[in-house]
N, C-alpha and C positions, 0 to 999 in steps of 0.2 A: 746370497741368502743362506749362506753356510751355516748360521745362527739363529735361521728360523725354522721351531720343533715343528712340524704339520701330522697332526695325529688326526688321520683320513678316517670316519669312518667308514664302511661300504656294507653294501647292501646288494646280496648274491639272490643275481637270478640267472644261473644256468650257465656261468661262467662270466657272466657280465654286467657292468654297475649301472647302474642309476641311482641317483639319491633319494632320499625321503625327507620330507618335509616334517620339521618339527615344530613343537607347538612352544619351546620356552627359550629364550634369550640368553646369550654369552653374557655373564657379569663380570665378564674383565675388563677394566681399568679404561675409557677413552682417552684416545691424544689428546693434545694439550687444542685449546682453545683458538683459532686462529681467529682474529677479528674482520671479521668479513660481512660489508655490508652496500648495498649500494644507496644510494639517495632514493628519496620515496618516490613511488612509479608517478612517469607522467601519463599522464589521462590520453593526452591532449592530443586528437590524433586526426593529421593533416591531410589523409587519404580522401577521395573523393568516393563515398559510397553510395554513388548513386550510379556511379556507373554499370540390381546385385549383381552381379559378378560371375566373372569363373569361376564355377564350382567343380570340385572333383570329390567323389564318396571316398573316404582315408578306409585303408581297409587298417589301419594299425589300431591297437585299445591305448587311448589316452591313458593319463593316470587318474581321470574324472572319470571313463567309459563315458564320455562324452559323443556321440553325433556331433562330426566336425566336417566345415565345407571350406573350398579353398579360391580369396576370392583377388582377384589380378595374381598378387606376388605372395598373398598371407592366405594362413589358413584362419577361416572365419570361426568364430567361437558363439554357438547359438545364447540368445539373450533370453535371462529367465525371468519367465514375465510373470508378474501378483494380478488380481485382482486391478478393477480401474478403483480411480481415488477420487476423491470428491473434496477434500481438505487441503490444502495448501500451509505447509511448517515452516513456520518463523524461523528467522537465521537465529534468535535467542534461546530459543527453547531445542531447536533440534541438538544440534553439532557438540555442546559442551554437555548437557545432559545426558543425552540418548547416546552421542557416539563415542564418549570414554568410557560408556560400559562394556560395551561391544570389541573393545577395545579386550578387552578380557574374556566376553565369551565366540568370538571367534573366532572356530579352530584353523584359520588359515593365518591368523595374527601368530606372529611369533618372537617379536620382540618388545612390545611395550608391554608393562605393568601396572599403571596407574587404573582404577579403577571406578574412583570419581572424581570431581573435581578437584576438591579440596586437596585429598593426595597427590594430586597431579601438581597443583600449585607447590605443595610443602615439597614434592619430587625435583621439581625443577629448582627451587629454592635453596635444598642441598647441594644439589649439582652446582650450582653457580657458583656458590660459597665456596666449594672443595677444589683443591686441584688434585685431576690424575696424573698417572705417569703410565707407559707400554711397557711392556716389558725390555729387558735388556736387547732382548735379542733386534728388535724393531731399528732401523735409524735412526742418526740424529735427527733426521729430517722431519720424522713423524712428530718427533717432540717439540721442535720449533715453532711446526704448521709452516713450513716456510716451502715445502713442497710442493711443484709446480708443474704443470704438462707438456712448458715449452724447452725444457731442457730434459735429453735420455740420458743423464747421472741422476742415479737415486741418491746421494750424498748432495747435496749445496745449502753455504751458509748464508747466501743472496738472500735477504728479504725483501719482498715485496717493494714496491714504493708509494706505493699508498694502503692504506688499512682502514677499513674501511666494514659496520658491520650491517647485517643483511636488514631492509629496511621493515618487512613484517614483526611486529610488537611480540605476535607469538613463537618466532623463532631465535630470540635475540639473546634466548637462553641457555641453548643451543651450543656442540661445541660445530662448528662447521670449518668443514677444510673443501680449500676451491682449490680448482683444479689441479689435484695432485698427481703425482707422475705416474706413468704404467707403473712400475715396479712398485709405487706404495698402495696403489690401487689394487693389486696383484698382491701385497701382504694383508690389507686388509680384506678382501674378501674371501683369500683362504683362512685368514683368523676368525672374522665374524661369519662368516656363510657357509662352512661346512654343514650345520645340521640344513640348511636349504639345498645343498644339492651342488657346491662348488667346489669343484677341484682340478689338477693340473693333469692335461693330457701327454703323450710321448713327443707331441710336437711340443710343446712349450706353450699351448692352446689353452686357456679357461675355459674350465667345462662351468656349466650352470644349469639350473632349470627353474623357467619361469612359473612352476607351480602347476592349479589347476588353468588354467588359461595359457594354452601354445598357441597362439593365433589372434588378428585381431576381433575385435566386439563390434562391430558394424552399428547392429541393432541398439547398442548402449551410446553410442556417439550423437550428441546434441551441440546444437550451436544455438546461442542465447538469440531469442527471437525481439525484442523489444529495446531496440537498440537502433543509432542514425544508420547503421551498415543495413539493414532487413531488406531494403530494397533492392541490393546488391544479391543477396541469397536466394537462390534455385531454391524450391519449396513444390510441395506437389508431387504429381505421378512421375517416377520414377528417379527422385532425388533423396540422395544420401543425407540430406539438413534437415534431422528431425529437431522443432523447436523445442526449445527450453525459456520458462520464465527466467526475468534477469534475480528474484528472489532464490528460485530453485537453485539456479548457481553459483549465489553468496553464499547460500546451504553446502553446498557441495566446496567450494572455496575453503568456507571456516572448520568444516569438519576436517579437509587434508591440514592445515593448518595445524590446527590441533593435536591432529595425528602428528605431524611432521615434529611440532612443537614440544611435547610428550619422552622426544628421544634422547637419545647421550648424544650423538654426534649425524652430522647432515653432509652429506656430499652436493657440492655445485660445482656449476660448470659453468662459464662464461666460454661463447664462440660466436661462429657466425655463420650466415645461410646466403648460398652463393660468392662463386669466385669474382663475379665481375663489381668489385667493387662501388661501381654507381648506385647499383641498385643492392647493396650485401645487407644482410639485418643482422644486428648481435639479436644472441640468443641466450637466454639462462636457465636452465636447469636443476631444479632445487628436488633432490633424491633421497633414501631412506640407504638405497643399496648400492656397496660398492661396485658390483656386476653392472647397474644401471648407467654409474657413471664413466665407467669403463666405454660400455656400449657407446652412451652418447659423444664422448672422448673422440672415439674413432669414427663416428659417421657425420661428426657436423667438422667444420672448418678450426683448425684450433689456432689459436694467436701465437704469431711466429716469436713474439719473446715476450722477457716480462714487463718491458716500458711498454708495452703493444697491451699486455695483459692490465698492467694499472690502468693504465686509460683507459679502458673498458664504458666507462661510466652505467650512462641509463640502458637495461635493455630495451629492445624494440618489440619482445616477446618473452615471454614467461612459462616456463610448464611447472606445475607442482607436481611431482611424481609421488603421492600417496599409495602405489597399488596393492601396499600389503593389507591396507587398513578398510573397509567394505564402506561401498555407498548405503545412505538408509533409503530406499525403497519405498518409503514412506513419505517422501518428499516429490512434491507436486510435479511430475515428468520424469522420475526416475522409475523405471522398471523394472529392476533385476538388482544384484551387490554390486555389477561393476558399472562405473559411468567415465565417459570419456568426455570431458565438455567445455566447447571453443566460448569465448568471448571477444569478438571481434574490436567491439568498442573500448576494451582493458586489455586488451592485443595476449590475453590470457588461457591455458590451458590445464586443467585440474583433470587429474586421475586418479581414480578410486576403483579396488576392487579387482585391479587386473595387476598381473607383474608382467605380462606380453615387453619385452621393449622395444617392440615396434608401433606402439603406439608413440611412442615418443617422436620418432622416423615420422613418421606419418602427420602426426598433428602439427611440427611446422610445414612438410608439405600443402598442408589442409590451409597453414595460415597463408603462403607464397602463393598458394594458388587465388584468395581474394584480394591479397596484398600487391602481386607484379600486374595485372591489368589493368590496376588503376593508373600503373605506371608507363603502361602502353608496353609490358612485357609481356611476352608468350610464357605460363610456363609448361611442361611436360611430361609426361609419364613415360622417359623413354630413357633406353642405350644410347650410346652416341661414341661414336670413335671418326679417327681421321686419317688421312692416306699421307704417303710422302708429301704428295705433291699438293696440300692442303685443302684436298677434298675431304668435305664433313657430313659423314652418313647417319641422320637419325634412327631408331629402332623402337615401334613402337609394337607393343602384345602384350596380351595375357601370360598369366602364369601359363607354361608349358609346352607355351608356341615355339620358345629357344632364342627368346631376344637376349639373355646374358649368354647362351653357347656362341651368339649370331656377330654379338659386340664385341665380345673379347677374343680379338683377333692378333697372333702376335705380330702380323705387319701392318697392324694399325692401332698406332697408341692408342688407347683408350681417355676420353676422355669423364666419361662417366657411366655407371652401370643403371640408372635407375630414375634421375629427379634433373630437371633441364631450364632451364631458360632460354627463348629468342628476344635478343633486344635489337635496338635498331646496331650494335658493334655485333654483332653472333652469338653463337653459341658459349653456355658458361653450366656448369656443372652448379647445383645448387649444394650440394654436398662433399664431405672431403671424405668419402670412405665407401663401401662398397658393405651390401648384406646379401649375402648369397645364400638359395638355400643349395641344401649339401646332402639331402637325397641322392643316393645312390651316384653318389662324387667318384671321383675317381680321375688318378695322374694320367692314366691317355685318353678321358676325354676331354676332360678340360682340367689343364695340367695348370695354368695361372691361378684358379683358384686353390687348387690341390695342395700347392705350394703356397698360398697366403695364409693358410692355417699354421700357425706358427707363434710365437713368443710376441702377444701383442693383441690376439685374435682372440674376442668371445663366440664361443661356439655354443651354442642355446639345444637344448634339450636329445643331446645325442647320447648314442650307448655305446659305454666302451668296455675293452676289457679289464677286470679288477684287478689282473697284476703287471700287466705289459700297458696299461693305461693308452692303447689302440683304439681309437675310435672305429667303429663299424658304421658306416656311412651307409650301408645298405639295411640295418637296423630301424626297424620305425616302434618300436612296441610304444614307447614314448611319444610320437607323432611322426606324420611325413614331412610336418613344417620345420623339419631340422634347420638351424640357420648359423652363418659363420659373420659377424661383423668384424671390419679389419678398416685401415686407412688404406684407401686408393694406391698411394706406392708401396704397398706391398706385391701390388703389382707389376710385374719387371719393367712393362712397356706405357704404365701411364704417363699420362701427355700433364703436366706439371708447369705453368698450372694449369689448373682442368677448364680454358678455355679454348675459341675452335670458332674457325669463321661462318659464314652463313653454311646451310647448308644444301650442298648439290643434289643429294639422292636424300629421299625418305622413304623407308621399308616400315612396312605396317603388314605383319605378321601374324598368321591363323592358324587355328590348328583345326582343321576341317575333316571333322571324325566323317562326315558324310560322304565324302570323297569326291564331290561333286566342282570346287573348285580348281581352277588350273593351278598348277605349281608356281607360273609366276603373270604380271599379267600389267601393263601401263595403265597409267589412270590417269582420267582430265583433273581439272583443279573441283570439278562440281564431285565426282568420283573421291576424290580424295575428301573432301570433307563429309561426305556421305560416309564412308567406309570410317572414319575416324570417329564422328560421332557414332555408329552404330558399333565401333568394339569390337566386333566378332571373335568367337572359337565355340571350340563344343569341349564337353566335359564327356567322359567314357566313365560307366558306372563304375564302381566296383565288383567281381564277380561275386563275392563274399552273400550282394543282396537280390541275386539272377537277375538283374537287370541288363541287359545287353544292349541297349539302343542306347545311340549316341544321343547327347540333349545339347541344343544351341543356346549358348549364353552370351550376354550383351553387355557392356560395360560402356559408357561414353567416355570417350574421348580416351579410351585406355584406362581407364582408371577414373570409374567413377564413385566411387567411393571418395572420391576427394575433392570432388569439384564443389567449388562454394559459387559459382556464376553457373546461367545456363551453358549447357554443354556447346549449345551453338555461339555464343559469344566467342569459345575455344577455338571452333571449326570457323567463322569468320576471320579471327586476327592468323591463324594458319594457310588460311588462302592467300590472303591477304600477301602476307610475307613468302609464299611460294613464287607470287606472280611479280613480285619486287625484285624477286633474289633469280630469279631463274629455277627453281626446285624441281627437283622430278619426284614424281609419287609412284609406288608400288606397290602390290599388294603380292605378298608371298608367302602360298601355303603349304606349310609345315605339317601338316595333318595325313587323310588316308588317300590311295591311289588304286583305282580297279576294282572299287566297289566302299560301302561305307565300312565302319567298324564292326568286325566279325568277319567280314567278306574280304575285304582287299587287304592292303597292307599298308604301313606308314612309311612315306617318303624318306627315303633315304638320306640319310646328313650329307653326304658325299656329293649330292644333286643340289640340295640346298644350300649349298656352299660353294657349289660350282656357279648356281644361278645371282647370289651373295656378289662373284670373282668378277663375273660378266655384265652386271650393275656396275660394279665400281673401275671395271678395267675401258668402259665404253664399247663391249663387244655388241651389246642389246640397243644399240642405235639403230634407228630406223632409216640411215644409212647405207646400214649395213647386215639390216635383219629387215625382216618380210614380217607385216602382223595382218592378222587375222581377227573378225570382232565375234565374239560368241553370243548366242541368241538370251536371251530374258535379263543377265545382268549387263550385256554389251560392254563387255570387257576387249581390251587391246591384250591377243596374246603371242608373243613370237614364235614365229613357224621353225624354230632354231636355237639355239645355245650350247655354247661348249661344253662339254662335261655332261649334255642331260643325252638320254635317248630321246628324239624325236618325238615318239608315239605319248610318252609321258608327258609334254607340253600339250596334250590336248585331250583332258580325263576321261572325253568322251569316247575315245579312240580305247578305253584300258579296260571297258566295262565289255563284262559280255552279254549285257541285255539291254537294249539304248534304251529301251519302252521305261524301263527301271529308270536308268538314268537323268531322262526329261521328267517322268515322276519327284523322284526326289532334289532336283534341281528347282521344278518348280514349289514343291514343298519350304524349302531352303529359303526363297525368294522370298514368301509369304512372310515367313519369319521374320525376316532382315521389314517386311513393312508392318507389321505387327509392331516390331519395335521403335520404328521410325518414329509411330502416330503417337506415341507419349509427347513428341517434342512438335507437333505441327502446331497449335496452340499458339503456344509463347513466341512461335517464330514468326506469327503476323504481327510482333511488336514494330509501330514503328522505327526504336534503336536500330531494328538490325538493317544492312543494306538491303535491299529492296531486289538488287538482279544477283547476291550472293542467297540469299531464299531460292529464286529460281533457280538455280545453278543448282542446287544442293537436292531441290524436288526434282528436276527431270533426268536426277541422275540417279535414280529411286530404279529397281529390278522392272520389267515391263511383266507385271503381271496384276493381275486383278485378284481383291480380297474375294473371299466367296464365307457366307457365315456358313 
């Protein structure tokens, strides 16, 4: 790149950069045209549908001074809410009217121009008729469009083998380039994205900043309710599937459209979701920003060449990524600028109003997770690595608990940080890349991600220094949801491909501000799906707002934010498959020891890693170790393990006032059924097994509600 000028700007606060966001468009020249289109989406869709979160208070000041919560893996972005609505807007009258204006007056739009319709038509009209050119310094490659993600030479004069343009009416005007290489995806985003906030760090890292949204929108996330799938959909007290008319979201469709349609040039992505190819789904990605394409580049599957790449054909899913452009609020179920919204029946995913790119992450998690049940697959919210000897240890927790410290282990390849599938062949990584976040990172404690930060890696809203271009990973002024997305071998010891046989041990991990549970503890199969659907960890305030008491937070099934079936259909086919496969379940808390938060102290990595060693080496056999059952949760805890002190395997032993401790044990307990009773309800469905209910209720804490 010795030919390309990059005229940084920066933006000094105190020695160190963050970008700003600008409000007006690069009018330099787009690449040339690549004809890129797929055949028009098929409907037709053969699936059988009928079959909050960890929060942590961010003491950092966003660049909104936003109130921001952090909920599994992402930090939450609160949704801003209007007035209720009483009118329902036509897909005619909203999106081309109302949202080409808006298109200009707001100040988070930064690159279209067009003002209203008409202009937009005669705009694109020009565009089409004219051809550009890059400048000199650019590649051939960029000029050809012949630039592709499955070859690392930024030069190749291989054209495609088939050409083919995108089948939306409104994008065909479009210059769109698919899946172009790192390195043109890395000229183009420092040529168009600098005024947004994009530049090259000392590792050879993309720095970027997703704007006012660091985190995801929980609250703005709808899934179309009026559709053959609705039956399928979890709905009610304590589910993530807020409905959306199928109207509202042709609204929300035609407006990104529009937007998308309105531009010089579009990034797509063609890939796919899961390694085990039985069940894998191509995915497409239709973007504004080259950072976005980047992103998704790295965390979906990419096609190993370009005969792999032509064939591509129909996706099996869709995202529109519009997020510079604002949803209207004014349409029937949207309530705030940003909207996140699934369409299970058009296997479709539109974004509006956020640049977060982990919605992108997430919303085909959101689609696999309705889509592999039908298939009689598990899928997961977990780490997952494997031993020499092909033992496969799942990892599932909340943000905080230490399931990416706990996974990436260097004597056990890693087989994936975050998104899983169980089929009736094992374990398969649904993802080809790893998102870590990167708060306070650092090479001796977890020196694999340390080292993936590198020439290849988007690194999302961190602060570095302005002239030595150092990231400060301990830096939050920008957010705590710092995050690095990279491809999976960038890890030294990934297991390639990212599959892995059933699995022996699964660790379901807590961070237990209260201090009340044991460090590590055997669980029956009714125990395990108890503890899986109910999530567990606690969040520790912030000091910034004197709050000091620990708060208990609940997530199903690990991550419920994402679950489109009841949580318990989860925790059935998990049983299910434990008692097939032989699985052992544990529950290991990573949290406080010798009293709650303020009082005791956080368990030691060195214990938990020890307890980790002796899981996986066979030391915690009841063989070979002596268990004990503890009173109100009746847990199996061992009188022994290497590496821990003794007195530490039994919390109660650490506290120096027991009266406290059966107190807030039994407090704890309550909790854990307070939570429970959102899902007793749906669980007397006849669908579900009849003695997996039971199993799952009398492994419920032994304590009594009291109002």
């Amino acid at each position: 790149h010795n030919n390309l000028a990059l005229s940084i700007s920066q933006h000094h606060t105190t020695g160190k950069h963050h970008a700003t966001m600008a409000n007006t468009r690069s009018s330099t020249p787009a690449p040339a045209m690549v004809n890129i289109a797929a055949p028009t989406h098929n409907n037709n869709n053969n699936d059988n549908g009928n079959g909050n979160d960890i929060t942590t208070t961010s003491t950092a000041n966003t660049l909104a001074n936003d109130t921001i919560m952090e909920e599994d893996t992402d930090i939450l972005e609160p949704a801003e809410v209007t007035s209720p609505k009483t009118t329902n807007v036509s897909p005619a009258t909203s999106p081309n009217s109302e949202g080409v204006k808006r298109i200009a007056s707001t100040a988070r739009n930064e690159i279209a121009k067009a003002k209203t319709p008409d202009e937009l038509k005669e705009k694109q009209k020009k565009r089409k008729d004219s051809k550009s050119e890059l400048p000199h310094s650019l590649p051939d490659t960029f000029k050809s469009g012949h630039a592709t993600s499955v070859t690392p030479t930024l030069h190749t004069s291989k054209s495609l083998s088939t050409s083919f343009l995108l089948s939306e009416k409104e994008l065909q005007s479009c210059e769109v380039l698919r899946n172009l290489s790192t390195p043109a995806l890395y000229e183009h985003a420092l040529k168009f994205e600098e005024k947004q906030g994009t530049h090259l760090t000392s590792t050879g890292a993309l720095a970027t900043l997703s704007g006012k949204k660091t985190g995801r929108s929980p609250k703005d996330k709808r899934v179309v309710s009026d559709t053959p799938m609705e039956s399928a959909v979890w709905r009610g007290l304590g589910s993530p599937n807020i409905p959306l008319n199928k109207t509202s979201f042709l609204c929300n469709r035609e407006t990104a459209l529009d937007y998308l349609g309105s531009l010089e040039r579009l990034y797509v992505f063609d890939g796919y979701a899961n390694w085990d190819e039985k069940h894998r789904v191509k995915v497409r990605v239709v973007c504004a920003r080259p950072y976005h394409a980047l992103f998704i580049n790295n965390l979906l599957i990419r096609p190993s060449s370009e005969d792999e790449l032509a064939a591509f054909g129909v996706p099996d899913f869709t995202i529109y990524n519009a997020g510079s452009f604002p949803a209207n609020r004014f349409n029937d179920g949207v309530t705030s600028s940003a909207s996140v919204s699934l369409n299970l029946e058009s296997r479709e995913l539109v974004i509006l109003g956020t640049n977060y790119a982990g919605e992108m992450k997430k919303g085909v998690f959101t689609y696999m997770h309705y889509l592999m049940p039908t298939r009689g697959v598990l899928t997961l919210h977990s780490g997952c690595n494997v031993g020499k000897d092909g033992d496969t240890t799942l990892f599932f927790g909340l943000s905080g608990t230490g399931k990416t410290t706990l996974s990436t282990d260097r004597d056990r390849p890693l087989v994936g940080d975050d998104e899983h599938c169980w089929s009736d062949d094992g374990v398969s990584n649904i993802e080809g890349g790893c998102y870590a976040k990167c708060i306070d990172l650092s090479a001796d404690h977890e020196p694999e991600i340390f080292q993936a930060i590198r020439y290849g890696t988007v690194v999302e809203n961190v602060v570095f220094s302005d002239r030595s271009r150092v990231i400060d990973y301990h830096d939050c002024q920008i957010t705590e949801n710092t995050r690095a997305a990279y491809p999976i071998d960038f890890i030294a010891n990934a297991k390639l491909p990212c599959l892995a046989p059933h699995p022996k041990n699964i660790i379901m991990l807590c961070c237990d501000a209260y201090g009340v549970l044991p460090p590590v503890s055997k669980l029956t199969i009714g125990q395990a799906m108890f503890m899986f659907v109910s999530g567990y960890t606690a969040k520790v305030a912030g000091t910034e707002d004197g709050v000091l008491e620990p708060e208990a937070t609940f997530s199903a099934c690990f991550g419920g934010a994402f679950l489109v079936w009841h949580p318990f259909k989860y925790a059935s086919m998990l049983a299910e498959r434990m008692v097939k496969h032989g699985s052992t379940a544990w529950l290991v808390n990573t949290g406080w020891t010798g009293g709650k938060y303020g009082v005791g102290s956080r368990m030691q990595l060195k214990y938990t890693r020890a307890i980790v060693d002796a899981i996986h080496d066979g030391s915690l056999s009841e063989d070979l170790v002596t268990y004990h059952t503890t009173g109100i949760f009746n847990l199996q805890v061992p009188c022994a393990c290497p590496g821990v002190p003794d007195n530490i395997l039994d919390p109660s032993l650490c506290w120096s006032d027991l009266e406290k401790f059966q107190a807030t044990l039994r407090m704890l307990a309550c909790l854990y059924q307070q939570n429970f009773a959102k899902y007793e309800t749906a669980m007397n469905s006849p669908s579900f097994d009849a003695n997996l209910v039971k199993a799952i209720r009398d492994a419920a804490p032994d304590v009594v509600l009291t109002r």
